[in-house]
N, CA, C, O and CB atoms as a CASP TS submission, in Angstrom:
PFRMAT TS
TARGET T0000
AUTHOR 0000-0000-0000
METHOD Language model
MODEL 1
PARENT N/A
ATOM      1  N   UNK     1       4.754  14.806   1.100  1.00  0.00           N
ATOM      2  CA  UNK     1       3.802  14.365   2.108  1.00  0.00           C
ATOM      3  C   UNK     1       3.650  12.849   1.995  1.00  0.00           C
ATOM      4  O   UNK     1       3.555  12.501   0.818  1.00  0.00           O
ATOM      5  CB  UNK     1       2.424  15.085   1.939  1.00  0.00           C
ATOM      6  N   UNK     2       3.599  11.842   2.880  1.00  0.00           N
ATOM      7  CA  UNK     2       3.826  10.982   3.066  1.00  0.00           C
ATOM      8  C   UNK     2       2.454   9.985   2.718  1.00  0.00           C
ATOM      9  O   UNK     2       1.642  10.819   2.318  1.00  0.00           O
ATOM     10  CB  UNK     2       4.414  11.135   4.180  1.00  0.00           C
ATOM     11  N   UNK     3       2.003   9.093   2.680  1.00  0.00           N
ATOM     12  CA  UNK     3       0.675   8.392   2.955  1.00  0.00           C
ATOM     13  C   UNK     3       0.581   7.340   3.590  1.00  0.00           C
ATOM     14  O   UNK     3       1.105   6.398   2.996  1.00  0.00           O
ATOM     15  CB  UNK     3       0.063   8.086   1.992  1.00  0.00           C
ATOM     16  N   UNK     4      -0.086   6.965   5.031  1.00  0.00           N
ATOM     17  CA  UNK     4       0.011   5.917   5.553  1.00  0.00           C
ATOM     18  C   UNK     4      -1.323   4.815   5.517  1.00  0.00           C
ATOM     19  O   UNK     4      -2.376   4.722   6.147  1.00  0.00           O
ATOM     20  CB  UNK     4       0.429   6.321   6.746  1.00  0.00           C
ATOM     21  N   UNK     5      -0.747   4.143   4.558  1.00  0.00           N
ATOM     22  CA  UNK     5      -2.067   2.611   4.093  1.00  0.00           C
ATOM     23  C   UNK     5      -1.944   1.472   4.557  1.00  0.00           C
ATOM     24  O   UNK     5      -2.405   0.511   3.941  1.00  0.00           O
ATOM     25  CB  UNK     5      -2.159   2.033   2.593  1.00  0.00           C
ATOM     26  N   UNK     6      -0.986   1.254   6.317  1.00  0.00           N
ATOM     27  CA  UNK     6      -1.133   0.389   6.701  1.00  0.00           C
ATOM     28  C   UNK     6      -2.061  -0.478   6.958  1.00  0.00           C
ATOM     29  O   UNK     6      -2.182  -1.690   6.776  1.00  0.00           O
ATOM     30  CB  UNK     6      -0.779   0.552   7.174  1.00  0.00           C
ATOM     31  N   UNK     7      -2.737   0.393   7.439  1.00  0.00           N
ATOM     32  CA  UNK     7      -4.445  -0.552   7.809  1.00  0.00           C
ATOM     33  C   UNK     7      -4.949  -0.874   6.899  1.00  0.00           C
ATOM     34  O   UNK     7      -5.412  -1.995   7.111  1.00  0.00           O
ATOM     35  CB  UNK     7      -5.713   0.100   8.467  1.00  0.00           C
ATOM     36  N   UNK     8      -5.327  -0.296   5.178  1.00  0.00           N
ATOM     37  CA  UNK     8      -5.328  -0.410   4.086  1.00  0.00           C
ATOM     38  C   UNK     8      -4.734  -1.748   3.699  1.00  0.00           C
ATOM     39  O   UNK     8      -5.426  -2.579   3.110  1.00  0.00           O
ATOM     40  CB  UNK     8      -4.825   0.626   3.635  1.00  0.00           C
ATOM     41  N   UNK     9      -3.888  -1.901   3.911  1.00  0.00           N
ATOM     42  CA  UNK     9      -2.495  -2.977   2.828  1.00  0.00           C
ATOM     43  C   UNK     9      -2.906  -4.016   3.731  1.00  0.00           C
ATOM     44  O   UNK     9      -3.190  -5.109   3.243  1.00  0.00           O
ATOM     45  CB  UNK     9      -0.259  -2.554   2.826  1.00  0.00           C
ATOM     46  N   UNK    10      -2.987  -3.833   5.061  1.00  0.00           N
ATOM     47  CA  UNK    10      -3.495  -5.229   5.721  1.00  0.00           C
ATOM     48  C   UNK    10      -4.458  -5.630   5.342  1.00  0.00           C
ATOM     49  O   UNK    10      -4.516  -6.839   5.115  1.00  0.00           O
ATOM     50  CB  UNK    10      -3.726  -5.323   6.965  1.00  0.00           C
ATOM     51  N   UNK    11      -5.647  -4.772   5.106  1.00  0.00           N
ATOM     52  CA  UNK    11      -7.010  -4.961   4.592  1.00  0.00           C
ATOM     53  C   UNK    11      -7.164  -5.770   3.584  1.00  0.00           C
ATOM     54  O   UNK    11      -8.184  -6.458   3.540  1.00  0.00           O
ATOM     55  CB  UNK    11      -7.570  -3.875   4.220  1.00  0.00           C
ATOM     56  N   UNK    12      -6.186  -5.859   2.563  1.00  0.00           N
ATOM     57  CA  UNK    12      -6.370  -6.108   1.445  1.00  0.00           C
ATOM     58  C   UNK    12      -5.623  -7.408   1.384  1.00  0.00           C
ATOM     59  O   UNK    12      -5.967  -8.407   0.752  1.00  0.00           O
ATOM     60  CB  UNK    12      -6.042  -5.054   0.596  1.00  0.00           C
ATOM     61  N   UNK    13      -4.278  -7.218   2.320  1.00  0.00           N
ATOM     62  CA  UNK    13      -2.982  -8.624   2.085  1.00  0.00           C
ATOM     63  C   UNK    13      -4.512  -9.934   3.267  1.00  0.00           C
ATOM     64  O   UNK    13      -4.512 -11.161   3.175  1.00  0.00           O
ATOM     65  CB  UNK    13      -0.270  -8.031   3.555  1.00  0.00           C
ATOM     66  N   UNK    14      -5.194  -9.387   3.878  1.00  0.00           N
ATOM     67  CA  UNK    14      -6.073 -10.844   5.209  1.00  0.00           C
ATOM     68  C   UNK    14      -7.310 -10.980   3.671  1.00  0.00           C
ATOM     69  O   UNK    14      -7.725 -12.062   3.255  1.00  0.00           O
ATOM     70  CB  UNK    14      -7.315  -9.851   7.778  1.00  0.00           C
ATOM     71  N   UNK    15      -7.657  -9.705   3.111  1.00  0.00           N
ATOM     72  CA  UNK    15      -9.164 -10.366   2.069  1.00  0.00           C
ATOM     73  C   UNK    15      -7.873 -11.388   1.077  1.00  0.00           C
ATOM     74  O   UNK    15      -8.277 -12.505   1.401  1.00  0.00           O
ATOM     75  CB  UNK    15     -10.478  -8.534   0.620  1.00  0.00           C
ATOM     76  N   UNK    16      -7.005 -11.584   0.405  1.00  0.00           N
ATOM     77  CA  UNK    16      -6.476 -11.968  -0.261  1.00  0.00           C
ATOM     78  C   UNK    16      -5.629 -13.494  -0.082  1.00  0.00           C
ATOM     79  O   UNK    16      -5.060 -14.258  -0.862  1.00  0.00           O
ATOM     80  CB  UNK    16      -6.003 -10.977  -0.456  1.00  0.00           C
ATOM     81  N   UNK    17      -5.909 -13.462   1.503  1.00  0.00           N
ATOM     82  CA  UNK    17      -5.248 -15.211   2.232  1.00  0.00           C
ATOM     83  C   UNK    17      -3.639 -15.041   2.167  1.00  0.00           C
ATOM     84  O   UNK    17      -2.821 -15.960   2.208  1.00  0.00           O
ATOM     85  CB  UNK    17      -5.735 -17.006   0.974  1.00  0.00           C
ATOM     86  N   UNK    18      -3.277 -13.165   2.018  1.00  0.00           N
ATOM     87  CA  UNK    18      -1.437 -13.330   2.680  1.00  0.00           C
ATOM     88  C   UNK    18      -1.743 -12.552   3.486  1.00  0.00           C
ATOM     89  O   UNK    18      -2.587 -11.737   3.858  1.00  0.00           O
ATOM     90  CB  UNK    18       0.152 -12.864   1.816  1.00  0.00           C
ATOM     91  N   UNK    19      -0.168 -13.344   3.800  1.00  0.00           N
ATOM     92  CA  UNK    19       0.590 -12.897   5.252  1.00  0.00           C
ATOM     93  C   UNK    19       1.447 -12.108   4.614  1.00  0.00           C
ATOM     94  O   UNK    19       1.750 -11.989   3.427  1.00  0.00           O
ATOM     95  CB  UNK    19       1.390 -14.077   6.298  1.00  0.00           C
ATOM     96  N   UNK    20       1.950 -11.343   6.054  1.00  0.00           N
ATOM     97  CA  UNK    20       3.115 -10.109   5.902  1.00  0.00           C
ATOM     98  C   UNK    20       3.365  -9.568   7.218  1.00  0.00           C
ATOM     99  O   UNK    20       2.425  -9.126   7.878  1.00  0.00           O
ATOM    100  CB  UNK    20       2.648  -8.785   4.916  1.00  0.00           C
ATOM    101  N   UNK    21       4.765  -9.563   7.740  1.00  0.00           N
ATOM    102  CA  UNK    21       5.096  -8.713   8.507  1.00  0.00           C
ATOM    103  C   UNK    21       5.176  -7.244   8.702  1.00  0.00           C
ATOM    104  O   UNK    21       5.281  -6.605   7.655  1.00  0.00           O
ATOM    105  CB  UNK    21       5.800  -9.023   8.594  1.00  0.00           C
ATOM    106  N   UNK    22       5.150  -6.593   9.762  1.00  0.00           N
ATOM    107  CA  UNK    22       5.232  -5.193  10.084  1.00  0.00           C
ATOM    108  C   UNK    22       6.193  -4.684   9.074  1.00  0.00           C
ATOM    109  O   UNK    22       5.876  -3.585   8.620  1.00  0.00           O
ATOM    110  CB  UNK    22       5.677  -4.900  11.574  1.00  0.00           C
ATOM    111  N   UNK    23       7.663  -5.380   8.444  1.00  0.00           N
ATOM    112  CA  UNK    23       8.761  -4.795   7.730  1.00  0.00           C
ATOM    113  C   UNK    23       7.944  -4.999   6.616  1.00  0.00           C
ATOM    114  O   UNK    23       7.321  -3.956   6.415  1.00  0.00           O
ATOM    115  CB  UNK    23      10.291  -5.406   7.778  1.00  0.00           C
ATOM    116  N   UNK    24       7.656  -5.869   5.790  1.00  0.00           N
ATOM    117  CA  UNK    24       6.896  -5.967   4.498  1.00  0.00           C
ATOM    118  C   UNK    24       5.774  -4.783   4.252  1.00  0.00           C
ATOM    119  O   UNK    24       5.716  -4.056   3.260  1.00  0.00           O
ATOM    120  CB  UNK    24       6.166  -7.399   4.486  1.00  0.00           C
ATOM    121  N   UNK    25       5.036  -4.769   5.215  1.00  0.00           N
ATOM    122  CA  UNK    25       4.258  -3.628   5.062  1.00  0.00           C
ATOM    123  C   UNK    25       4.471  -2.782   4.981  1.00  0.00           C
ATOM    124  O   UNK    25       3.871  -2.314   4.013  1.00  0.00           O
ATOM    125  CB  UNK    25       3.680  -3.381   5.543  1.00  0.00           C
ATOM    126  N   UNK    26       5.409  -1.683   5.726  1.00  0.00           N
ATOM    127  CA  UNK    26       6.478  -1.004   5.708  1.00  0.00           C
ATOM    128  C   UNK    26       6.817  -0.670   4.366  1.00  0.00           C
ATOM    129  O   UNK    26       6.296   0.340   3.893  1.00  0.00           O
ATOM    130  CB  UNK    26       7.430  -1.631   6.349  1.00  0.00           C
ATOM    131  N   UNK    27       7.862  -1.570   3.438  1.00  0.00           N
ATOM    132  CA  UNK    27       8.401  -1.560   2.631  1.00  0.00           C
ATOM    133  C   UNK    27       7.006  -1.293   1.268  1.00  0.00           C
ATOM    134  O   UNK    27       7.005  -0.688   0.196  1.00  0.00           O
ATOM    135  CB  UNK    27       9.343  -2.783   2.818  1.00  0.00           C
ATOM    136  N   UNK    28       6.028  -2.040   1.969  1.00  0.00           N
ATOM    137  CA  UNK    28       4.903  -1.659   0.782  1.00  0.00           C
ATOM    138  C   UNK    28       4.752  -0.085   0.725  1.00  0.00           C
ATOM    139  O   UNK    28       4.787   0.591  -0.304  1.00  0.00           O
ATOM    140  CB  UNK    28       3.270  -2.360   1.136  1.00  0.00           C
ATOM    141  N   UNK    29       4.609   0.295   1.792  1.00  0.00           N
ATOM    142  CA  UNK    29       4.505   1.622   2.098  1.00  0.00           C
ATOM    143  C   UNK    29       4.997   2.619   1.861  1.00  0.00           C
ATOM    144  O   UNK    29       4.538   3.761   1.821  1.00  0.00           O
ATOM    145  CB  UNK    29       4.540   1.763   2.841  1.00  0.00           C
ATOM    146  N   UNK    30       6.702   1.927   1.564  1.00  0.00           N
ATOM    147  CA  UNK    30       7.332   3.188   0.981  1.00  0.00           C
ATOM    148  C   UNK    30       6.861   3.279  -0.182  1.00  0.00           C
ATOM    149  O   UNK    30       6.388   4.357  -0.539  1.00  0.00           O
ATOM    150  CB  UNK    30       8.768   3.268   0.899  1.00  0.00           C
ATOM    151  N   UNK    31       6.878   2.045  -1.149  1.00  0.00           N
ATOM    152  CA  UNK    31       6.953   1.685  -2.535  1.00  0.00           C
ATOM    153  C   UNK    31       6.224   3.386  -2.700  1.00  0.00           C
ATOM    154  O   UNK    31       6.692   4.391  -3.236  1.00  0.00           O
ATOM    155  CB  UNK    31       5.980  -0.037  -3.155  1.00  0.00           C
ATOM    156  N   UNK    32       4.941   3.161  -2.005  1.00  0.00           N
ATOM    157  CA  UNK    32       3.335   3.641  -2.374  1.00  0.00           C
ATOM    158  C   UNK    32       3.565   5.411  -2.685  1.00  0.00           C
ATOM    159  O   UNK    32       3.266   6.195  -3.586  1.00  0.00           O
ATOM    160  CB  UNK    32       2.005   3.298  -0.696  1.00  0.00           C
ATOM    161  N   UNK    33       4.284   5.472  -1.342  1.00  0.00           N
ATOM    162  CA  UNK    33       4.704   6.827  -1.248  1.00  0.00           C
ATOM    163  C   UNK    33       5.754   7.042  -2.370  1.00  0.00           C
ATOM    164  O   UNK    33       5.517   7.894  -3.227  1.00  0.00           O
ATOM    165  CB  UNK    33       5.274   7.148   0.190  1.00  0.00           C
ATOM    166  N   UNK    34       6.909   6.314  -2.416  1.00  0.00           N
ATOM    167  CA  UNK    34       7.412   6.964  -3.790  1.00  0.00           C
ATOM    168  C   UNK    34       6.561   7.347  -4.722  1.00  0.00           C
ATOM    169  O   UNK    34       6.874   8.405  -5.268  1.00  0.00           O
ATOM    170  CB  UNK    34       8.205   6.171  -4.501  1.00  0.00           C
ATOM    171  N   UNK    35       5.161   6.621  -5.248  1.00  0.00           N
ATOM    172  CA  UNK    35       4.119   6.343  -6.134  1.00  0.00           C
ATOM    173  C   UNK    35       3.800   7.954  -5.955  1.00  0.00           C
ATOM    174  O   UNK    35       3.787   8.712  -6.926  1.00  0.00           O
ATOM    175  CB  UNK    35       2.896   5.041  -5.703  1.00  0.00           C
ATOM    176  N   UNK    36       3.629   8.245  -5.055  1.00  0.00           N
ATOM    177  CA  UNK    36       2.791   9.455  -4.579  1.00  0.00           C
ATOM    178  C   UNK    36       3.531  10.721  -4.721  1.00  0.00           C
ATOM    179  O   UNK    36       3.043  11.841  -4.866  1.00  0.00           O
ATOM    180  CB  UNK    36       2.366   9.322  -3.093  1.00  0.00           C
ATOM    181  N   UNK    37       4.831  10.377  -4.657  1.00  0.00           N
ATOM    182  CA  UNK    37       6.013  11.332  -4.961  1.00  0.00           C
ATOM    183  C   UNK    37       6.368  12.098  -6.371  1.00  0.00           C
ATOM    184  O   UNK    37       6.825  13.150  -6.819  1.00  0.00           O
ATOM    185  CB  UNK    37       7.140  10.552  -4.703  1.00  0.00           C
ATOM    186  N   UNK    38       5.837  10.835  -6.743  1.00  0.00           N
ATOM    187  CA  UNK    38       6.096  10.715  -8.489  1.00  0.00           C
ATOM    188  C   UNK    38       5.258  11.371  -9.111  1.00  0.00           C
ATOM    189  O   UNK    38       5.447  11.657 -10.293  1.00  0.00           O
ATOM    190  CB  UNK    38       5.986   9.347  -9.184  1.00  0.00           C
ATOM    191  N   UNK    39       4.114  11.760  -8.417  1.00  0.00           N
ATOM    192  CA  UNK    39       2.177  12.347  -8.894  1.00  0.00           C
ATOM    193  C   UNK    39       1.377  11.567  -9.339  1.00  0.00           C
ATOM    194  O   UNK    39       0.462  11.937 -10.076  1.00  0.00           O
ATOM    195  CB  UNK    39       1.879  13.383 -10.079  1.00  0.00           C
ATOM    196  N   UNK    40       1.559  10.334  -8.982  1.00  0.00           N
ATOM    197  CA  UNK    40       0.622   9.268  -8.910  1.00  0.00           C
ATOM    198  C   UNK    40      -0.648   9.566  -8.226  1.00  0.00           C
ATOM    199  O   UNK    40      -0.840   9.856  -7.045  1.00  0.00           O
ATOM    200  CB  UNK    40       1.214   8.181  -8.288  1.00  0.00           C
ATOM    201  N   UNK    41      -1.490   9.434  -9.221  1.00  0.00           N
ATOM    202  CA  UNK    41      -3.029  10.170  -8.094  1.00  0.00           C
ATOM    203  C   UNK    41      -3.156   8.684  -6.893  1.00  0.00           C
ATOM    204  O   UNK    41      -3.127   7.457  -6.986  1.00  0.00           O
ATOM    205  CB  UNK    41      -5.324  10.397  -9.490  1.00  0.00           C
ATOM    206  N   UNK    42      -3.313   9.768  -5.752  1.00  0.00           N
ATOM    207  CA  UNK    42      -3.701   8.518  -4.305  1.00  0.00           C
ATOM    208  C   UNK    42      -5.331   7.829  -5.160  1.00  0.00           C
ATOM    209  O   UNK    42      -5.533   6.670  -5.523  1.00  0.00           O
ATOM    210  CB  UNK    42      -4.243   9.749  -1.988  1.00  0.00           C
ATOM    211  N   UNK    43      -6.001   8.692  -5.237  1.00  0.00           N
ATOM    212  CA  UNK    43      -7.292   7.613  -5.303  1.00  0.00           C
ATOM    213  C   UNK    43      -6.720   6.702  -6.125  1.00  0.00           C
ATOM    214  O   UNK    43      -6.795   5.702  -5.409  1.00  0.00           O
ATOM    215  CB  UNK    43      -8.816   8.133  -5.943  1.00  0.00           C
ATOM    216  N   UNK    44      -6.338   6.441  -6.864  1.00  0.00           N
ATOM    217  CA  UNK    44      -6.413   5.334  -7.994  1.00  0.00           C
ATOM    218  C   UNK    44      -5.204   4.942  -7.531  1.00  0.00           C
ATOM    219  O   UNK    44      -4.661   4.384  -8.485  1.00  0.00           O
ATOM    220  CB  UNK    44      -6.552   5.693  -9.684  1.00  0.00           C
ATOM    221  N   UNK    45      -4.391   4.922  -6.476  1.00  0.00           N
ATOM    222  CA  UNK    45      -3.613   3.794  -5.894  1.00  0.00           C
ATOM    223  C   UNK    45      -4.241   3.416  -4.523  1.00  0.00           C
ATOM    224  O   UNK    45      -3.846   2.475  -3.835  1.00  0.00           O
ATOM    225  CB  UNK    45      -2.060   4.192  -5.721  1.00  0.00           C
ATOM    226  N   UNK    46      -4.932   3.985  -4.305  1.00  0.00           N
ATOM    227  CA  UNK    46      -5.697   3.389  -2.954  1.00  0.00           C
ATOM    228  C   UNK    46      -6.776   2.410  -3.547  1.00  0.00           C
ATOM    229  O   UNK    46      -6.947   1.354  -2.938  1.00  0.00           O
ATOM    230  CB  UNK    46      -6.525   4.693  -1.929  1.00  0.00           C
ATOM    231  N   UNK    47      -7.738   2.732  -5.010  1.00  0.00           N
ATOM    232  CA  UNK    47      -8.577   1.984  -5.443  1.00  0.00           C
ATOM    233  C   UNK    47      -7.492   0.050  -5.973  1.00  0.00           C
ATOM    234  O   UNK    47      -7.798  -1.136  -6.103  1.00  0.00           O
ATOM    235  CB  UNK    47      -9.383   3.138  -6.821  1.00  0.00           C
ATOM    236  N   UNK    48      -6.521   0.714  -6.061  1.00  0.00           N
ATOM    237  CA  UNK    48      -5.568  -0.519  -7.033  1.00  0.00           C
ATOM    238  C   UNK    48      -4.406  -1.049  -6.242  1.00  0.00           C
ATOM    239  O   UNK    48      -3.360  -1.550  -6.655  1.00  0.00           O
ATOM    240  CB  UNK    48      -4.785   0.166  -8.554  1.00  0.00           C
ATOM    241  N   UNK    49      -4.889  -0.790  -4.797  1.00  0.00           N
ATOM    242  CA  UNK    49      -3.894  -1.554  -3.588  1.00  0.00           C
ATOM    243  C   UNK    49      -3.519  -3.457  -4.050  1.00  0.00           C
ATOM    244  O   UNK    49      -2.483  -4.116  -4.141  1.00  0.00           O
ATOM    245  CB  UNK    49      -5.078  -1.491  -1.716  1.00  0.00           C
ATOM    246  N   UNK    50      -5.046  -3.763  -4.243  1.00  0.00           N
ATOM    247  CA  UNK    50      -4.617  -4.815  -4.164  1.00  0.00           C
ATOM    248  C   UNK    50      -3.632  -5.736  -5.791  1.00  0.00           C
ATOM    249  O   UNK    50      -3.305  -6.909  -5.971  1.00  0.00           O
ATOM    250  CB  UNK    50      -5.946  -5.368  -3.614  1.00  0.00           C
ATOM    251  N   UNK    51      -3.473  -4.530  -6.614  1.00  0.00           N
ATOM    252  CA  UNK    51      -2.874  -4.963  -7.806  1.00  0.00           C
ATOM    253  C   UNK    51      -1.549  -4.243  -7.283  1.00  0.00           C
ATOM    254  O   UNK    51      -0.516  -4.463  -7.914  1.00  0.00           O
ATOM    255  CB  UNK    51      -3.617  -4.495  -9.351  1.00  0.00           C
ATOM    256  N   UNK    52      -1.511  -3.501  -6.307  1.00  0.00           N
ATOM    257  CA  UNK    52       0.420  -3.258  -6.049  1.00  0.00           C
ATOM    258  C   UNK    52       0.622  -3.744  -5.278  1.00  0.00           C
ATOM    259  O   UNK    52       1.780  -3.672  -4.867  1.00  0.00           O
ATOM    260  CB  UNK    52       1.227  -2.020  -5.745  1.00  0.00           C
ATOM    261  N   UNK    53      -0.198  -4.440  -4.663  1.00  0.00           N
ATOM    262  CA  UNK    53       0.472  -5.630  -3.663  1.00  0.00           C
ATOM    263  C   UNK    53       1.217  -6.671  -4.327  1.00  0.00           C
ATOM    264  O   UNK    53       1.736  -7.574  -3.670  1.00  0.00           O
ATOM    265  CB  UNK    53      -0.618  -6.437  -2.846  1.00  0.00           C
TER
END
């Protein structure tokens, strides 16, 4: 099952003063989901977005 934290990852890349394109985000996105693949608990990668950014 997939997880989509676009709006998330933006949230965090505009509080933080970066930029990123639609592909960068993307690519964050997969990272996340592999993360999630792996049994990475979502809360504590949704709480720690802005340290896998």
């Amino acid at each position: 099952m997939s997880f989509n934290l676009y709006s998330q990852i933006i949230k965090v890349l505009n509080e933080n003063g970066q930029d990123a394109n639609l592909e960068e985000i993307g690519k964050i996105n997969n990272i996340i989901n592999n993360l999630i693949s792996r049994n990475i608990n979502r809360e504590w990668i949704k709480n720690n977005l802005e340290v896998l950014i």
